[in-house]
N, CA, C and O atoms as a Tripos MOL2 file, in Angstrom:
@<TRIPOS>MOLECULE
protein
  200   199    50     0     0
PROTEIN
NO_CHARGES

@<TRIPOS>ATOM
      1 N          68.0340   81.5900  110.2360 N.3       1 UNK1
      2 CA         68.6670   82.5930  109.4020 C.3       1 UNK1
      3 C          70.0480   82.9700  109.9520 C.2       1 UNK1
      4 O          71.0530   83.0030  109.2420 O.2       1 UNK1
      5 N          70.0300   83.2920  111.4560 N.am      2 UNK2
      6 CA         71.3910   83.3980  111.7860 C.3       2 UNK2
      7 C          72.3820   82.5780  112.0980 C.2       2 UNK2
      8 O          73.4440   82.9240  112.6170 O.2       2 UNK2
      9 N          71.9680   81.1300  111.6950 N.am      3 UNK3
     10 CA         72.4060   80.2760  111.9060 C.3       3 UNK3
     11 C          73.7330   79.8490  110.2890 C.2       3 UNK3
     12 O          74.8440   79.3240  110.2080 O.2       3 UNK3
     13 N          72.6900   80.4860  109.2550 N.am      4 UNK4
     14 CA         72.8970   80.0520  107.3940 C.3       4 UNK4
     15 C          74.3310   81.5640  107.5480 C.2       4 UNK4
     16 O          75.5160   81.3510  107.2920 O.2       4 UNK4
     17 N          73.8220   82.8500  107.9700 N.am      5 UNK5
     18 CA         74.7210   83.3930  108.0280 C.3       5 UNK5
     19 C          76.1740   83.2010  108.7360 C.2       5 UNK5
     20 O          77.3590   83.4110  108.4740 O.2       5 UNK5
     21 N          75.6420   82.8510  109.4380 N.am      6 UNK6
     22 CA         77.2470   82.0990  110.3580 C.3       6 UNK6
     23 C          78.2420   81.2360  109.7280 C.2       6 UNK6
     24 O          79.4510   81.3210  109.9410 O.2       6 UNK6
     25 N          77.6670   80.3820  108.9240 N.am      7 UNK7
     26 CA         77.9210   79.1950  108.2180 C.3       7 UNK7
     27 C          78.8200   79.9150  106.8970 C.2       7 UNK7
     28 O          79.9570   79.5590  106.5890 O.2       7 UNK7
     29 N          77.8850   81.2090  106.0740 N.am      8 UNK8
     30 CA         78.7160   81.4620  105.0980 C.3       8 UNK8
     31 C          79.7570   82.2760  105.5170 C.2       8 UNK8
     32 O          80.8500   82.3230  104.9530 O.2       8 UNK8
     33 N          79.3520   83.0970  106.7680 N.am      9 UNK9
     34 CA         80.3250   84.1020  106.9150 C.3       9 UNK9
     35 C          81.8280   83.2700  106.8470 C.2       9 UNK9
     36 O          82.7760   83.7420  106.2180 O.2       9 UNK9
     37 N          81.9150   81.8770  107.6320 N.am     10 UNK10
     38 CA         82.9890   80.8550  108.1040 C.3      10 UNK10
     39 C          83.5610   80.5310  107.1050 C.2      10 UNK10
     40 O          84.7830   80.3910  107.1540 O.2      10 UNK10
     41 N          82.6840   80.2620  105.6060 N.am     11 UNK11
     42 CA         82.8760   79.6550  104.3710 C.3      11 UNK11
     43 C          83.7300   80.7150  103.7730 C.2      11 UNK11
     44 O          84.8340   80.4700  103.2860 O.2      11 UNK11
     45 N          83.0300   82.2670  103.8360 N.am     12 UNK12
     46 CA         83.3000   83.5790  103.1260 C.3      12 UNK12
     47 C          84.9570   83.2570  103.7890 C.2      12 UNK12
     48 O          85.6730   82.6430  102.9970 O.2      12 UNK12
     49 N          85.5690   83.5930  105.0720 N.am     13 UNK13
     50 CA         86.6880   83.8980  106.2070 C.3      13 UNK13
     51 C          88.0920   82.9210  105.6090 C.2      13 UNK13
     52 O          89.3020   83.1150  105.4900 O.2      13 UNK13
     53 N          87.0310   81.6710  105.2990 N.am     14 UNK14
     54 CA         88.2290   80.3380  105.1110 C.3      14 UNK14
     55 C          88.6460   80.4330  103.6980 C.2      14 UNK14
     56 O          89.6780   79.8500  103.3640 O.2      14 UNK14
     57 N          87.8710   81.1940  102.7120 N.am     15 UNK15
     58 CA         88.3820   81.3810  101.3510 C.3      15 UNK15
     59 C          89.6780   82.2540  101.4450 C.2      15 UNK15
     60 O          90.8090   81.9590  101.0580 O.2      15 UNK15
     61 N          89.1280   83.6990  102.2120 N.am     16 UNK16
     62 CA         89.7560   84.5220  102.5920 C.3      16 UNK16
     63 C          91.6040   84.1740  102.9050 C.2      16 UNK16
     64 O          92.6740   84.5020  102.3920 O.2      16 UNK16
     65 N          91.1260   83.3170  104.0650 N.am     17 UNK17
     66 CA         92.6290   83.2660  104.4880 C.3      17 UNK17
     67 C          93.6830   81.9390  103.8410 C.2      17 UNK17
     68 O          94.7410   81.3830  104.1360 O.2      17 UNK17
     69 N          92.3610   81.8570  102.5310 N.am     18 UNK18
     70 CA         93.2280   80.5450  101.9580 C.3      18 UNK18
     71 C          94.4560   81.2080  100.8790 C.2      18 UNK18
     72 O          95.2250   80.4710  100.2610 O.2      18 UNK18
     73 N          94.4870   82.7510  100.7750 N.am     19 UNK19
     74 CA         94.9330   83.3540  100.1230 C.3      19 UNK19
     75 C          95.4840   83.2670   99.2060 C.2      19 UNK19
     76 O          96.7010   83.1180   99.0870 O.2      19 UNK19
     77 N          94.2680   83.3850   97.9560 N.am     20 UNK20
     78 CA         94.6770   82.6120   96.7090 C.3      20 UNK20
     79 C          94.8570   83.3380   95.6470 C.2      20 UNK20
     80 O          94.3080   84.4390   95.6740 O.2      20 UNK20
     81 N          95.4440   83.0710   94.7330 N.am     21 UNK21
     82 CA         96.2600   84.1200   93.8960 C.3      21 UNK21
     83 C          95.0660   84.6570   92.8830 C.2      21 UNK21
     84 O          94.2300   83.9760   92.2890 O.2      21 UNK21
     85 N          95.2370   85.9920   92.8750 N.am     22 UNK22
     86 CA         93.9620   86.7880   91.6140 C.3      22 UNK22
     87 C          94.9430   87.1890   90.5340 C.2      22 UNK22
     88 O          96.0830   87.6370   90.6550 O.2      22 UNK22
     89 N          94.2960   86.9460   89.5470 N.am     23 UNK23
     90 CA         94.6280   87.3000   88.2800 C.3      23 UNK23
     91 C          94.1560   88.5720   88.2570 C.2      23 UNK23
     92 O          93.2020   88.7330   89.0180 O.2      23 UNK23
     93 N          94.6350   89.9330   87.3910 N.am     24 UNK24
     94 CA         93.7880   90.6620   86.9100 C.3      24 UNK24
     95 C          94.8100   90.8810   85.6490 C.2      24 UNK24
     96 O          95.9970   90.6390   85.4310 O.2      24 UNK24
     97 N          93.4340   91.6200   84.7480 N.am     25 UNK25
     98 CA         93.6920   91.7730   83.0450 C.3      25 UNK25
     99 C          92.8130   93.0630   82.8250 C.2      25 UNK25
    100 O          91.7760   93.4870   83.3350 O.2      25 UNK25
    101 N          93.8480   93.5940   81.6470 N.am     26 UNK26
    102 CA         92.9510   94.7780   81.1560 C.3      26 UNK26
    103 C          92.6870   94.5640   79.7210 C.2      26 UNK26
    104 O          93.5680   94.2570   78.9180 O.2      26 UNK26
    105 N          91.0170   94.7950   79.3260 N.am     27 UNK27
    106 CA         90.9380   94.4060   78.4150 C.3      27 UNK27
    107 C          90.0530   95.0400   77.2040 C.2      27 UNK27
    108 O          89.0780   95.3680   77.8800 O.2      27 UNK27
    109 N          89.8100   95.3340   76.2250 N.am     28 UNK28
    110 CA         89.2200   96.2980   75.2530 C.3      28 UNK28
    111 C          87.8230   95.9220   75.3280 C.2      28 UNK28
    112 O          87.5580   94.9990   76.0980 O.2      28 UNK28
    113 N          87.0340   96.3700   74.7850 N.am     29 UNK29
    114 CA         85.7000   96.2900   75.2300 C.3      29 UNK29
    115 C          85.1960   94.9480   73.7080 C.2      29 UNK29
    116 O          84.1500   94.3080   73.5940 O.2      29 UNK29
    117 N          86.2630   94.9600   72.9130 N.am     30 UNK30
    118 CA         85.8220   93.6320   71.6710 C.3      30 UNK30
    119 C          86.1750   93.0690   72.3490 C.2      30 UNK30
    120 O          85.4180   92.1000   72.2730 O.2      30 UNK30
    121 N          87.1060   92.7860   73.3760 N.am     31 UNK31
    122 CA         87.9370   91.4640   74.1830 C.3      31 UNK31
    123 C          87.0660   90.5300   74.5990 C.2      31 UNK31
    124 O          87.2250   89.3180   74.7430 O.2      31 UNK31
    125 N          85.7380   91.4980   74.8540 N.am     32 UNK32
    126 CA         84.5740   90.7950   76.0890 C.3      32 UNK32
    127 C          84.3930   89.3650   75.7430 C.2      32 UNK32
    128 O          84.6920   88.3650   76.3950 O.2      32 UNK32
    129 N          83.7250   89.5070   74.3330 N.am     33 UNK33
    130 CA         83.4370   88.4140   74.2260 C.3      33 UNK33
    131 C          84.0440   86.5480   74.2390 C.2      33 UNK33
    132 O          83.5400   85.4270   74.1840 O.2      33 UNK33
    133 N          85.2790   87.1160   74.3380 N.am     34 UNK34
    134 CA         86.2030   85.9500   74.6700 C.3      34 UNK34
    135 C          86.4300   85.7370   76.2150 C.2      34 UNK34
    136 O          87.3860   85.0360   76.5480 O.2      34 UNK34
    137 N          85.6710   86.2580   77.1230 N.am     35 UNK35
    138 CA         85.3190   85.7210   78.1920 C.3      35 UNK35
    139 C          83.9480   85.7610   79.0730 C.2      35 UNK35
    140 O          83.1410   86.6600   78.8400 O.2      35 UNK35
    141 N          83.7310   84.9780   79.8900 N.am     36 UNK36
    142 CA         82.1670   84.5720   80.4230 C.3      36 UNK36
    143 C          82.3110   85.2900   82.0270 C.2      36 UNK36
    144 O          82.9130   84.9470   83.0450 O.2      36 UNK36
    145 N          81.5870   86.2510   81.7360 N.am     37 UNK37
    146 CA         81.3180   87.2620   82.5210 C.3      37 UNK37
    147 C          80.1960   87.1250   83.6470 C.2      37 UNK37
    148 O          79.2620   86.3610   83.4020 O.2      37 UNK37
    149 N          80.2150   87.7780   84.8070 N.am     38 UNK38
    150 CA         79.0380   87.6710   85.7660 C.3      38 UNK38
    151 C          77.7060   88.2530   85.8230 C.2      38 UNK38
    152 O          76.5740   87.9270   86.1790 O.2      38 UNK38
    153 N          78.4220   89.4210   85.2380 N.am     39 UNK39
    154 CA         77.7560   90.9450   85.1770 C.3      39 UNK39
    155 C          78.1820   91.9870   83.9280 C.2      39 UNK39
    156 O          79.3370   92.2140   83.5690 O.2      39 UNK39
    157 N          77.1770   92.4590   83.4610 N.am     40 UNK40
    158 CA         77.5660   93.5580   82.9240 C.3      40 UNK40
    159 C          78.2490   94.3710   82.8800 C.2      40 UNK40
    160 O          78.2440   94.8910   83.9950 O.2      40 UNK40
    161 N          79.0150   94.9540   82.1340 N.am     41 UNK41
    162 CA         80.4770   96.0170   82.1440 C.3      41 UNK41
    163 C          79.6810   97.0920   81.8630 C.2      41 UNK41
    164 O          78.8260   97.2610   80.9940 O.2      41 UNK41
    165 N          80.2900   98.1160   83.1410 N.am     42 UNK42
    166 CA         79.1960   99.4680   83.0590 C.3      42 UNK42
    167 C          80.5500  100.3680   81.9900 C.2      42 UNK42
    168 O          80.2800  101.5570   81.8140 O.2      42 UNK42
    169 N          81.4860  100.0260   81.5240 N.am     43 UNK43
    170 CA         82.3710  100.8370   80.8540 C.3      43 UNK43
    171 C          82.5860  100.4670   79.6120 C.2      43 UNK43
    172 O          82.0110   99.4350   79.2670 O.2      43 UNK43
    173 N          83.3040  101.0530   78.7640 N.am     44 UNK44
    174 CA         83.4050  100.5670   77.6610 C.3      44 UNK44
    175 C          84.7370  101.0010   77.1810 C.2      44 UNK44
    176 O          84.9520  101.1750   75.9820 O.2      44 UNK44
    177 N          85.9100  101.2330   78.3740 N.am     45 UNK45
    178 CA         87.2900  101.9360   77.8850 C.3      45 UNK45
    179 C          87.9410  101.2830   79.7110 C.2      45 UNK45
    180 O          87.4250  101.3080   80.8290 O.2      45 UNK45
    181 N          89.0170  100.8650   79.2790 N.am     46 UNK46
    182 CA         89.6760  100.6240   80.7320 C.3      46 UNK46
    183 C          89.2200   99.5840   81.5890 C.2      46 UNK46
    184 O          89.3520   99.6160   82.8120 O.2      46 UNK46
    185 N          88.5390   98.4170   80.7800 N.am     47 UNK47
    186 CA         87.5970   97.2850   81.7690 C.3      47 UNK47
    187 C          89.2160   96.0240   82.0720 C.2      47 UNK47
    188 O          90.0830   95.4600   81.4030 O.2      47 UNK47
    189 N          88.8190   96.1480   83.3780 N.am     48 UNK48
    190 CA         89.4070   95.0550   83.8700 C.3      48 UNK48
    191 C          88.7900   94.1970   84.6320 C.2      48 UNK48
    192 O          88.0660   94.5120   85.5770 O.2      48 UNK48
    193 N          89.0420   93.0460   84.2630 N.am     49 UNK49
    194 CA         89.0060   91.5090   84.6240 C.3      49 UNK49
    195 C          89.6650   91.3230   85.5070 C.2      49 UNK49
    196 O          90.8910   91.4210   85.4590 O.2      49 UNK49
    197 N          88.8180   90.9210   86.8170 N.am     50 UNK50
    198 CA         89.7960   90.3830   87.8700 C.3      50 UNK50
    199 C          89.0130   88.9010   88.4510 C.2      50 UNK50
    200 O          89.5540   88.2180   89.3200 O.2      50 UNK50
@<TRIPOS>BOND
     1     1     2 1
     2     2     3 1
     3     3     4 2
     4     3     5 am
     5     5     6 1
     6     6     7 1
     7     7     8 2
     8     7     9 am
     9     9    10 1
    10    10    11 1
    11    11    12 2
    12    11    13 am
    13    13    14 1
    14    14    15 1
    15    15    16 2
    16    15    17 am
    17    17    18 1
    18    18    19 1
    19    19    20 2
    20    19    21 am
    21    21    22 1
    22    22    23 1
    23    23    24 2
    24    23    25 am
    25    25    26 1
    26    26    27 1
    27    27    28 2
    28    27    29 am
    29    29    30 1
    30    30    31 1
    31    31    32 2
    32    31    33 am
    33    33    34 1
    34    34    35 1
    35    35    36 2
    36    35    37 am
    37    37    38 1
    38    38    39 1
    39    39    40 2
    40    39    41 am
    41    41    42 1
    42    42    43 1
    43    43    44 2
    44    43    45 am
    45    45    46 1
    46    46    47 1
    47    47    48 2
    48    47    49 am
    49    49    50 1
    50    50    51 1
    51    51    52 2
    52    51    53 am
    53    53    54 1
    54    54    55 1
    55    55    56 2
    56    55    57 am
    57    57    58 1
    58    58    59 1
    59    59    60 2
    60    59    61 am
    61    61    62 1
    62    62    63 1
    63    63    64 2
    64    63    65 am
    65    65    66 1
    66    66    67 1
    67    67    68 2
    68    67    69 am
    69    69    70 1
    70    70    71 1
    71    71    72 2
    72    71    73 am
    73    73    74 1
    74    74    75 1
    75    75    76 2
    76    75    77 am
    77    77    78 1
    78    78    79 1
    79    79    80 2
    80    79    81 am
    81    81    82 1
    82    82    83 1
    83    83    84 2
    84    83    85 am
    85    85    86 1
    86    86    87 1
    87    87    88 2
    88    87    89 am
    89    89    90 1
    90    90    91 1
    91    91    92 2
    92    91    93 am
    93    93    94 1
    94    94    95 1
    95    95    96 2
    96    95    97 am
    97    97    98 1
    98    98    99 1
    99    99   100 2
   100    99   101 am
   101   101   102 1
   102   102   103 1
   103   103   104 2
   104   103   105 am
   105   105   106 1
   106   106   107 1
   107   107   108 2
   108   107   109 am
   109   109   110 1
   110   110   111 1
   111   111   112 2
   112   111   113 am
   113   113   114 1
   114   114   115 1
   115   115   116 2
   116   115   117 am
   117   117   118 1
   118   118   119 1
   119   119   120 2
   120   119   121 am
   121   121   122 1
   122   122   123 1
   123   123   124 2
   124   123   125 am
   125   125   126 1
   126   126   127 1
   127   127   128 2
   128   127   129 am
   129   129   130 1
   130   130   131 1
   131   131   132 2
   132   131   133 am
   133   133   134 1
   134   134   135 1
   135   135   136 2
   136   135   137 am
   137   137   138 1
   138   138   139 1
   139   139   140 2
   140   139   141 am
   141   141   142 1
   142   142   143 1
   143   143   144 2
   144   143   145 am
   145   145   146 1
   146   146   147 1
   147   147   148 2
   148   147   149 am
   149   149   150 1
   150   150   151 1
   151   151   152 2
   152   151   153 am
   153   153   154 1
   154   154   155 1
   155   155   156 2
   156   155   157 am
   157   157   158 1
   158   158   159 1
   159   159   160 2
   160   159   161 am
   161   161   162 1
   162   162   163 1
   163   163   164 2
   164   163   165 am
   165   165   166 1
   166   166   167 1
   167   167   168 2
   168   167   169 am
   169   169   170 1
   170   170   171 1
   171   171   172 2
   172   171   173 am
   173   173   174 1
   174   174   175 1
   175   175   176 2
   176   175   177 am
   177   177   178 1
   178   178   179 1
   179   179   180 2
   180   179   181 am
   181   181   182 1
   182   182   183 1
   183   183   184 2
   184   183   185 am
   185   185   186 1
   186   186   187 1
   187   187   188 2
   188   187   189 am
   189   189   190 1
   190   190   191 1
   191   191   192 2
   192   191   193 am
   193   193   194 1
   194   194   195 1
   195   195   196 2
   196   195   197 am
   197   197   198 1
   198   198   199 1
   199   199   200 2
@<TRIPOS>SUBSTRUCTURE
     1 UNK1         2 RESIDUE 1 A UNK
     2 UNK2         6 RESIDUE 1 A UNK
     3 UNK3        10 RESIDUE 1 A UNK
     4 UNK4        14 RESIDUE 1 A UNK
     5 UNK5        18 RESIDUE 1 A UNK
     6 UNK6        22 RESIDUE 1 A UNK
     7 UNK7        26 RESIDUE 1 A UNK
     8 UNK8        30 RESIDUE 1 A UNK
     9 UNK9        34 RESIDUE 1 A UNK
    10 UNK10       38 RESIDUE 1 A UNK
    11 UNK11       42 RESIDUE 1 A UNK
    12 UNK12       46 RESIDUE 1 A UNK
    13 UNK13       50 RESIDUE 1 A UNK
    14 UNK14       54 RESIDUE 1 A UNK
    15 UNK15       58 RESIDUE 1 A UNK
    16 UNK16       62 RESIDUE 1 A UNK
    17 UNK17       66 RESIDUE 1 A UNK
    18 UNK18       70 RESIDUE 1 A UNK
    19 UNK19       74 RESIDUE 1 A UNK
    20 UNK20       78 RESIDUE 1 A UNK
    21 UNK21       82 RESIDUE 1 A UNK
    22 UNK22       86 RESIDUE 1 A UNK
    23 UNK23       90 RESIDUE 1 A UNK
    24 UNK24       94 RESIDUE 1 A UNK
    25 UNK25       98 RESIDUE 1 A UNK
    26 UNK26      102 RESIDUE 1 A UNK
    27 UNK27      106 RESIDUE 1 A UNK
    28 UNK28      110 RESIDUE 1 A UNK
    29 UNK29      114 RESIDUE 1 A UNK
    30 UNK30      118 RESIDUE 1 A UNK
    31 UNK31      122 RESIDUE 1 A UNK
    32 UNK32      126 RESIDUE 1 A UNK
    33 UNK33      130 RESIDUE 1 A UNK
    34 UNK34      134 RESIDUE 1 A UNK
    35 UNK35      138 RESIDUE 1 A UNK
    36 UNK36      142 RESIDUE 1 A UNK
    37 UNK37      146 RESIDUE 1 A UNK
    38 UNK38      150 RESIDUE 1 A UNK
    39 UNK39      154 RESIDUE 1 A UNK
    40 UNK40      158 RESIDUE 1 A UNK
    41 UNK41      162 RESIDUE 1 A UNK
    42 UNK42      166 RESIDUE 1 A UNK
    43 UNK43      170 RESIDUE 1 A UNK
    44 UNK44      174 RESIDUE 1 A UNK
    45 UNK45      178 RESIDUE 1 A UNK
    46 UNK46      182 RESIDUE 1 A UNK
    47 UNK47      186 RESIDUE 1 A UNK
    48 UNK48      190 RESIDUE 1 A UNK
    49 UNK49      194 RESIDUE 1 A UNK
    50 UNK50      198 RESIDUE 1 A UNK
């Protein structure tokens, strides 16, 4: 187990410092459906996409 954690933490670190550009968007709550989401939007005014 502390072996799998080590491994992602290294994986998590190297994304990190690959420092890669984020998009973010603000978008109306009809917008949703024109994109594929992870999770549920706990809002329904002011949702941004990042």
């Amino acid at each position: 187990m502390e072996e799998e954690i080590s491994r992602v933490e290294t994986i998590a670190n190297k994304v990190i410092m690959d420092n890669r550009p984020v998009e973010t968007k603000w978008i109306s709550e009809e917008e949703l459906s024109n994109f594929t989401l992870r999770k549920k939007v706990a809002v329904t005014q002011n949702i941004r996409l990042v």
